[in-house]
C-alpha positions in Angstrom: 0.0 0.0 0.0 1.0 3.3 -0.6 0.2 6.8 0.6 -0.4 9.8 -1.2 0.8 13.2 0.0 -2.6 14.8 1.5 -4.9 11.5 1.6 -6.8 11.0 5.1 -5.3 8.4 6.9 -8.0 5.9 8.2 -6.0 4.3 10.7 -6.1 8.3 12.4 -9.4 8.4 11.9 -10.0 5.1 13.8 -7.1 6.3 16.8 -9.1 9.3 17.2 -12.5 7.5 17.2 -11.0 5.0 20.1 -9.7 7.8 22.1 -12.7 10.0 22.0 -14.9 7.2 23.1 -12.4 6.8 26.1 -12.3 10.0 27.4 -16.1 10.2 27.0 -15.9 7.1 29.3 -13.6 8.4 31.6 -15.7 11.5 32.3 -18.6 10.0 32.8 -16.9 8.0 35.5 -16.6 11.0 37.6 -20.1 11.2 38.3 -19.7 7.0 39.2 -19.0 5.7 42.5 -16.7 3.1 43.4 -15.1 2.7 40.4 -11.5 1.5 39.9 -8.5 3.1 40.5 -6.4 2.3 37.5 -9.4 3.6 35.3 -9.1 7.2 37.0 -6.9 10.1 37.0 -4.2 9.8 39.6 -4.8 12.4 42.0 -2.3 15.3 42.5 0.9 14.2 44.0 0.9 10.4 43.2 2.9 8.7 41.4 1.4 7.0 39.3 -0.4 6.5 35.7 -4.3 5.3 35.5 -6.0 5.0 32.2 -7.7 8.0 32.0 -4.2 9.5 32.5 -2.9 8.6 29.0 -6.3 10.2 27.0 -6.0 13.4 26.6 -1.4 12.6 25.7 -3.2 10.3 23.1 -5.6 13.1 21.5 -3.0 15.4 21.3 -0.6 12.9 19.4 -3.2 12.2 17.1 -3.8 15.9 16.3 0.2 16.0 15.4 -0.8 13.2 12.9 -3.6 14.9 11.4 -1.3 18.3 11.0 0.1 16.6 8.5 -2.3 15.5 6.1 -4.5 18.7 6.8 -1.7 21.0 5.7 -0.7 18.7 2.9 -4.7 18.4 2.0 -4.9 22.3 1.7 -1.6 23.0 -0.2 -2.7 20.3 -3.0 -6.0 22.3 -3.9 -3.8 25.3 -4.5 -3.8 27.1 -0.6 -1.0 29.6 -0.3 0.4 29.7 3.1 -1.1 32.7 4.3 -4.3 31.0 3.4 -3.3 27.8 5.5 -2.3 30.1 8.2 -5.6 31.6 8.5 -7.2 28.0 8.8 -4.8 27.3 11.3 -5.7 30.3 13.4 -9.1 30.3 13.0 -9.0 26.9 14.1 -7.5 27.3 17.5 -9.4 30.7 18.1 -12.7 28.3 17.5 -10.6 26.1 20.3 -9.4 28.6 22.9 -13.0 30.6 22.6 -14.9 27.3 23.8 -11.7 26.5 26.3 -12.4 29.6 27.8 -15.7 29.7 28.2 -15.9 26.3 29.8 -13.4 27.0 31.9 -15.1 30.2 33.1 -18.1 27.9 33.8 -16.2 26.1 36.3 -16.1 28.8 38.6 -19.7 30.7 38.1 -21.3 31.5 41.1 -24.7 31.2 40.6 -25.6 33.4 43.4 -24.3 36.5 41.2 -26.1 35.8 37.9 -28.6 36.5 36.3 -29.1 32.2 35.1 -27.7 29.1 36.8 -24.7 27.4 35.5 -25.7 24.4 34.0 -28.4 27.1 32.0 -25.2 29.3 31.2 -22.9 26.2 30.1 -26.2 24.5 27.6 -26.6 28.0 26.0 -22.7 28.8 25.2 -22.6 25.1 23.9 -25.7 25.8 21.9 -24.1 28.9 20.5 -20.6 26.7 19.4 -22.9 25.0 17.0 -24.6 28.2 15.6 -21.0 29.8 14.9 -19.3 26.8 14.0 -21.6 24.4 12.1 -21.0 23.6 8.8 -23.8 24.9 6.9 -24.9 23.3 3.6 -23.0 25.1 0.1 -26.5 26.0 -1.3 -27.9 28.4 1.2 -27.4 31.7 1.2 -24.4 33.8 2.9 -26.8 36.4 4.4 -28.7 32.9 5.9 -25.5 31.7 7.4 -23.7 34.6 8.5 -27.3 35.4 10.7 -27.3 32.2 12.2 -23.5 33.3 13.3 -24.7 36.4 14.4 -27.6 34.9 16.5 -24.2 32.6 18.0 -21.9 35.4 18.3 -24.7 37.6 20.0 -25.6 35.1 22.7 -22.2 34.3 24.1 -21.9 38.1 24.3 -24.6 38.4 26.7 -23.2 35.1 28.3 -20.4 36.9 28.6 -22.2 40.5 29.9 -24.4 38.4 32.7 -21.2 36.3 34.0 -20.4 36.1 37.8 -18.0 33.8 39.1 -15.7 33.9 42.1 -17.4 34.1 45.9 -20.2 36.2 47.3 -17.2 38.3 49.0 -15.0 38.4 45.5 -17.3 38.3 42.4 -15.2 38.3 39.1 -15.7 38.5 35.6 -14.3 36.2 33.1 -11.0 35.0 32.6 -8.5 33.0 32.1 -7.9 30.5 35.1 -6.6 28.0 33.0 -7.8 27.0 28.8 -9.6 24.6 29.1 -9.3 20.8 27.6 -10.6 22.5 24.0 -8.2 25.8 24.9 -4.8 23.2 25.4 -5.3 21.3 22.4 -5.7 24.8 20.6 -2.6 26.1 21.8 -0.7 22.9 20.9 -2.4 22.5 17.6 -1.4 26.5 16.7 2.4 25.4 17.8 2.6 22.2 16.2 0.6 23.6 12.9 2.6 26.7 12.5 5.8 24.7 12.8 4.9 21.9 10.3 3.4 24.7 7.8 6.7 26.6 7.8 9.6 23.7 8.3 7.5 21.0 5.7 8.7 17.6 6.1 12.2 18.0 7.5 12.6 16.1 10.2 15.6 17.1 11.9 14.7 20.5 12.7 10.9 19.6 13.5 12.5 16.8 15.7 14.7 19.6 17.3 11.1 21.2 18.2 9.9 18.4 19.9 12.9 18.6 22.1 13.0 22.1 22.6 9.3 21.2 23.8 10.2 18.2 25.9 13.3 20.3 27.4 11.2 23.3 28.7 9.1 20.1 30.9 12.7 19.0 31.9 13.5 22.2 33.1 10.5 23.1 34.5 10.5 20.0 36.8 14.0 20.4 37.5 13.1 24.1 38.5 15.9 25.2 36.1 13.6 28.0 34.9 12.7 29.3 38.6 16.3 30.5 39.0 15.7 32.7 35.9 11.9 33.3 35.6 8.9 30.7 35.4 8.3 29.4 31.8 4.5 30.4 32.1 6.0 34.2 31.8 7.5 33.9 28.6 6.5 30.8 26.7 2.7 31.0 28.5 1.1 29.6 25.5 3.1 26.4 25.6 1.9 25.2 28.9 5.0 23.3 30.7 5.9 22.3 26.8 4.9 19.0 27.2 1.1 19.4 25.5 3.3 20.5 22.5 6.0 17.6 22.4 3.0 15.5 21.8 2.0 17.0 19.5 5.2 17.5 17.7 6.0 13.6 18.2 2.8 13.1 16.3 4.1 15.4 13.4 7.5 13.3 13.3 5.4 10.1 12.9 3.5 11.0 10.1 6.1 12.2 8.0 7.7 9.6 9.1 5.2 7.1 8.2 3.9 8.0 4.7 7.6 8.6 3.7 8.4 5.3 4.3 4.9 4.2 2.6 5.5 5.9 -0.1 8.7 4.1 -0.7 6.6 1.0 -0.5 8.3 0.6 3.1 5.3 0.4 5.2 5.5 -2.3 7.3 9.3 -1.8 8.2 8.4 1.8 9.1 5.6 0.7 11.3 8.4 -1.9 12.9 10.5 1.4 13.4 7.8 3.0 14.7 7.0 0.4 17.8 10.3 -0.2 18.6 11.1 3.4 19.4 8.3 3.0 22.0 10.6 1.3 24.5 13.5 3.6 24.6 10.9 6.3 25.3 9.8 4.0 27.7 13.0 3.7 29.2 14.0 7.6 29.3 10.6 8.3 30.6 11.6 5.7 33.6 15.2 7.4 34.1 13.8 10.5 34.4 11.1 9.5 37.2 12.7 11.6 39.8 11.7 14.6 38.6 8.2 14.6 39.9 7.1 10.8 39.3 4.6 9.9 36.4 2.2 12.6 36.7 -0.3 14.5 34.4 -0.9 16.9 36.9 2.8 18.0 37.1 3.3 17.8 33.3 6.1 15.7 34.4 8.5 14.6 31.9 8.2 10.7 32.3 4.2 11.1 31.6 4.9 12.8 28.7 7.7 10.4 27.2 5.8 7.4 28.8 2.3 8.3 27.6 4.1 8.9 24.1 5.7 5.2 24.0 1.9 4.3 24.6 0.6 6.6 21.6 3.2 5.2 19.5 2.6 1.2 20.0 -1.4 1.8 19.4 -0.7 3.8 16.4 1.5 1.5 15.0 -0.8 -1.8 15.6 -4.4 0.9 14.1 -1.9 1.4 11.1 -1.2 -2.0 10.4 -4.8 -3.7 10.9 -6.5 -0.8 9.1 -4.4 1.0 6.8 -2.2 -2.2 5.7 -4.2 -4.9 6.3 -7.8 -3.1 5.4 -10.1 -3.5 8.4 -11.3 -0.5 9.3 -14.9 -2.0 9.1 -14.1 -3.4 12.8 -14.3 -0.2 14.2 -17.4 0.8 11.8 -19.6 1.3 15.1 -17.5 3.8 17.0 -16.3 5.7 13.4 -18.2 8.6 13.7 -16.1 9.6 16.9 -13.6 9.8 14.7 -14.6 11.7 11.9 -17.2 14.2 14.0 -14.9 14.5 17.1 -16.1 17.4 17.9 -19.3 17.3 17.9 -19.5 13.8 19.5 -17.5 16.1 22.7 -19.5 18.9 22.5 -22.7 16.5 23.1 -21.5 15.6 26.2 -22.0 18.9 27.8 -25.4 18.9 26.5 -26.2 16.1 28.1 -24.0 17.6 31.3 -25.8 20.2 31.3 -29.8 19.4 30.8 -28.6 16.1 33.2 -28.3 18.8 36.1 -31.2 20.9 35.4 -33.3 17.9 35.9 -35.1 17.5 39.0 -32.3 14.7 41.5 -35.6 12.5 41.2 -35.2 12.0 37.5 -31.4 10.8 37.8 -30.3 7.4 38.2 -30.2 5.8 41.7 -26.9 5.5 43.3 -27.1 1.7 42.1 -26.4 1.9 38.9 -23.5 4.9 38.9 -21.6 2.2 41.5 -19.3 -0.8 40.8 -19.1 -3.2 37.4 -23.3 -1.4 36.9 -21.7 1.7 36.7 -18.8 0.7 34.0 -21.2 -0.7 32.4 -23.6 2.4 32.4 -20.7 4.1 31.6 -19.9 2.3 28.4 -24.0 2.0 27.5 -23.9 6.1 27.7 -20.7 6.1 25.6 -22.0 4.1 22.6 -25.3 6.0 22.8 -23.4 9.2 22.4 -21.6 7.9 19.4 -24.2 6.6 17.9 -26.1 9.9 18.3 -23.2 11.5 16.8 -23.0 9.2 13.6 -27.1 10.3 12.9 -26.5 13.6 12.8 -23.5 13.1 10.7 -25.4 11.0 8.0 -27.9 14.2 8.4 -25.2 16.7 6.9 -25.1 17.9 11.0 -21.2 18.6 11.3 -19.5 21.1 12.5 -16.5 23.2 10.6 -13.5 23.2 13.5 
């Protein structure tokens, strides 16, 4: 098999479709009870990596990947790069703007406003899909750009009713932290801009991904501190780490279809697993700055969680792309090609689940033990499957 330039990658499709069902799973296990530990998110200050740990590394790696062929994609219908640059940044403002905003509904005070939170949080989603959707070629621009409008408008007023803080210390939004959607912006404007201007030379793009992995080096080692804190001058980046995986996802695609291309594919796949264990290792020898944590951004999470990205990338590649079965993961495919908007139904449900009355929720029974996985799983599927009708509807959104 061989691999054109810009083609879509199935095999990426399929990674992204398995890991958005996880972390669907693994939020909805926070409302559970009893539920095990190695599913969860170690809490701050172990030592320690549970499932739920290695999602979001995953998602970001994948988005590397799909750099690749996005940019290639746009330059072979004739795109200048100022033209790919604007998709680019348009992209991750559409990212940061919802990052922000659910951020900001993490700390409303309900007290203050003029609407409860869950209200607050369902309309701002609501308004994503009115700015964002991807409305049919046929209708007219005055009918789109309204339906924007009517979007833009109500996360304005969102915006002009917000309270957050305490009773004593009411505040307005900002910017506690991005957000899930606001840090994969970010690293998807770093690893994007890098890949549009450096192409497919490795060598410097892998000097990137150092550059990335050494600011969470130095970070941990409190290096920086003696100087200033990385958050005052590379802010954006986080501790550098959300970047490196994204950056190690670049490296693999170029890597990958290069070696396709040359009718190579199943040695680079080879290459491509067998880097996972001296990742591994480093990861291990670097354990004493900070452990395996997500919370710290600790180096050994981010090479570790890469080593993991890596081996299931290189296995998806092999039984879909090489071997031709993406029809096993037909069911959960519309994760994977409406990410988004499978995401983005979550808070929905988030949000009208809490504005129902405590009598309409499920008893404790069933959000406890295996009945709670289980529920878990049932709710996970349901929203994928959701997803996949409104996707054969024409219902998708443009980010």
């Amino acid at each position: 098999m061989t691999i054109s330039g810009s083609r879509r990658l199935a095999s990426i499709d399929v990674f992204r479709a398995i890991i958005m069902l996880l972390m669907i799973f693994v939020n909805d296990l926070v409302l559970d009870e009893k539920v095990p530990r190695w599913l969860e998110h170690a809490a701050e200050g172990e030592d320690r990596l549970g499932l739920a740990d290695t999602v979001f590394p995953a998602f970001l790696f994948i988005v590397g990947l799909s750099i690749v062929f996005a940019v290639r994609n746009w330059e072979s219908k004739g795109m200048s790069k100022s033209q790919v640059l604007w998709r680019i940044l348009s992209r991750s403002f559409a990212l940061l703007v919802m990052g922000i905003y659910t951020v900001n509904y993490e700390e409303y005070y309900t007290g203050h406003a003029a609407i409860g939170k869950y209200m607050w949080l369902l309309l701002a989603t609501s308004a994503w899909f009115f700015i964002w959707f991807n409305y049919p070629a046929n209708w007219p621009a005055g009918r789109k750009w309204a339906l924007r409008f009517v979007g833009i408008l109500v996360l304005v007023v969102l915006a002009w009713i917000y309270r957050g803080g305490t009773p004593e210390h009411p505040t307005w939004m900002r910017t506690h932290w991005y957000g899930i959607l606001g840090l994969i912006g970010w690293a998807y404007l770093c690893g994007a801009v890098l890949y549009l201007y450096i192409g497919d030379r490795l060598l410097p793009l892998s000097i990137a991904a150092l550059f990335f992995l050494g600011l969470s080096i130095a970070d941990s080692s409190r290096w920086l501190g003696k100087v200033m804190t990385y958050r005052e001058w590379m802010w954006f980046t986080d501790s550098g780490g959300l970047v490196a995986f994204t950056m190690a996802g670049v490296l693999t695609a170029i890597f990958y279809s290069r070696w396709t291309g040359q009718g190579r594919a199943a040695q680079s796949l080879l290459w491509i697993i067998l880097a996972a264990p001296v990742l591994l290792a480093a990861g291990f020898l670097l354990r004493p700055l900070g452990g395996i944590a997500k919370l710290g951004d600790t180096p050994s999470w981010i090479l570790i969680s890469t080593a993991i990205s890596l081996v299931v990338f290189g296995l998806l590649a092999y039984i879909v792309d090489q071997r031709g079965q993406e029809k096993w993961f037909a069911l959960i495919r519309p994760a994977g090609t409406s990410t988004l908007m499978c995401y983005l139904l979550t808070y929905i449900h988030f949000a009208i689940l809490n504005m129902l009355p405590a009598s309409w929720r499920l008893p404790a029974g069933l959000r406890s033990g295996d009945i709670g996985l289980l529920k878990s799983v049932i709710f996970t599927l349901l929203i994928i499957l959701l997803t996949g009708w409104l996707e054969k509807r024409k219902f998708r959104l443009s980010v």
